[in-house]
N, C-alpha and C positions, 0 to 999 in steps of 0.2 A: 165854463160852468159857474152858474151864481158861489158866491159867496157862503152864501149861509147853506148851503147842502155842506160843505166840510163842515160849518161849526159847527151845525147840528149831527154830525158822525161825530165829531170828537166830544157833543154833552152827550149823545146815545151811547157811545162808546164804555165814558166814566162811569157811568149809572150801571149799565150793564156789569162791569168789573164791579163795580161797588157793591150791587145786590149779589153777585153771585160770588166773591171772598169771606172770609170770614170777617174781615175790619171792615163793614158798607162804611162809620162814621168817616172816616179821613178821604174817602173817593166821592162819596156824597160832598163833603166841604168841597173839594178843590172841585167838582163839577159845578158846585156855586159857586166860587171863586172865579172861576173862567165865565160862566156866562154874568155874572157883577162885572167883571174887565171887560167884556166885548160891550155890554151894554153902557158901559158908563166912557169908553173912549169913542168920541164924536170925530176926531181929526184923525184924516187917513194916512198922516206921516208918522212912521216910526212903527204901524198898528201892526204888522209883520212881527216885530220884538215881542211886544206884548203876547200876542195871540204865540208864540214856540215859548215865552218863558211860562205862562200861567196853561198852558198844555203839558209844558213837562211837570210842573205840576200834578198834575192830574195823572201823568205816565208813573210818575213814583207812586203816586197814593192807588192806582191800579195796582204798581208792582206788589201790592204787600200782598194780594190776593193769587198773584201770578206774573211772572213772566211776559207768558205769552201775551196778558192784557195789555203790559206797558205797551208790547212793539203793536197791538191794534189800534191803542189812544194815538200812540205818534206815527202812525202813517196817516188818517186826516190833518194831524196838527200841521205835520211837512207840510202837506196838499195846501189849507190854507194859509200859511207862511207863502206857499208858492205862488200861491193864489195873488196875496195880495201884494208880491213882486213881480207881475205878469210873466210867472215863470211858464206858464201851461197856453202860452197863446194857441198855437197850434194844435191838431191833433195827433201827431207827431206826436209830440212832446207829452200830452195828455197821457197815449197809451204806451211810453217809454215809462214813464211814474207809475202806471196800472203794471206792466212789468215788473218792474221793479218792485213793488208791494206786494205782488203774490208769490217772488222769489222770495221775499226776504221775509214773509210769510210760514212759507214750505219749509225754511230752512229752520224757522224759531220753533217749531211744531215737534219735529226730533229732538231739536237742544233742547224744550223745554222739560221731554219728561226723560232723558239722561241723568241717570246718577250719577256716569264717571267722569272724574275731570278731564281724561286723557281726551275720550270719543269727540266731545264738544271743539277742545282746543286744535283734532285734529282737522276735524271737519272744517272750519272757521282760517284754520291755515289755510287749505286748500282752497275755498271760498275764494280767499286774497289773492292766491296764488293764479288762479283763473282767472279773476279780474284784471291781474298785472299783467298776467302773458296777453290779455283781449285789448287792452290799452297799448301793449306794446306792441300790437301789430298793427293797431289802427295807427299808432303816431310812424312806423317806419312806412307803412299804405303811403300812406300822407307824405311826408318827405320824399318817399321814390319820386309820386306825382309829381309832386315841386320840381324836382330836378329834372324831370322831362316835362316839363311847362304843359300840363296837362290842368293845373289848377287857374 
């Protein structure tokens, strides 16, 4: 995927946040902030930093209005960070990140309009907790194979 389709989600994104919180001025700045940084860094080394730090940028000045907007600003920010690591060569990978975005989507959508401290932290436990046991059976998968020369 080009390039500039994530950086144009993550200024559509800000704007969006911005216009619909109560503080537009601080989501408006950092949405200029970010696109001043992308347009003024010409060299494609290091532009990965740039573009996740002046996104998270824009993810805080989102948050003042909500939650839920930071986590929509930093899911393109990722993207073009990944982007510009050739993290998404494949399509594979492409729709592991689309995955992954609408998980982590699903999940901010409850936490965001929870009142209680408990329900969030315990949901978010378990979150990890699923993630651990899915990693842990991929990594012992994986060594079984090894050991019967299957790999």
């Amino acid at each position: 995927m080009d390039l500039r389709i994530w950086q144009g989600a993550v200024v559509l994104a800000g704007v969006l946040a911005a216009i619909a919180g109560g503080e537009y001025l601080p989501g408006l700045a950092a949405a200029a902030a970010y696109i001043g940084v992308v347009a003024l860094t010409r060299t494609a080394e290091g532009r990965w930093f740039l573009h996740l730090c002046t996104g998270c940028l824009v993810a805080v000045a989102a948050g003042l209005s909500s939650p839920l907007w930071a986590v929509t600003v930093m899911l393109p920010v990722l993207a073009c960070a990944g982007a510009e690591l050739d993290c998404f060569a494949t399509k594979g990978e492409r729709k592991a990140y689309l995955v992954f975005s609408v998980l982590l989507f699903l999940l901010a959508v409850p936490l965001a309009g929870m009142r209680h401290a408990a329900l969030p932290l315990a949901s978010l436990a378990l979150t990890v907790l699923a993630g651990t046991g899915f990693v842990a059976v991929s990594w012992a998968r994986t060594v079984w194979k090894a050991q019967k020369g299957d790999l």
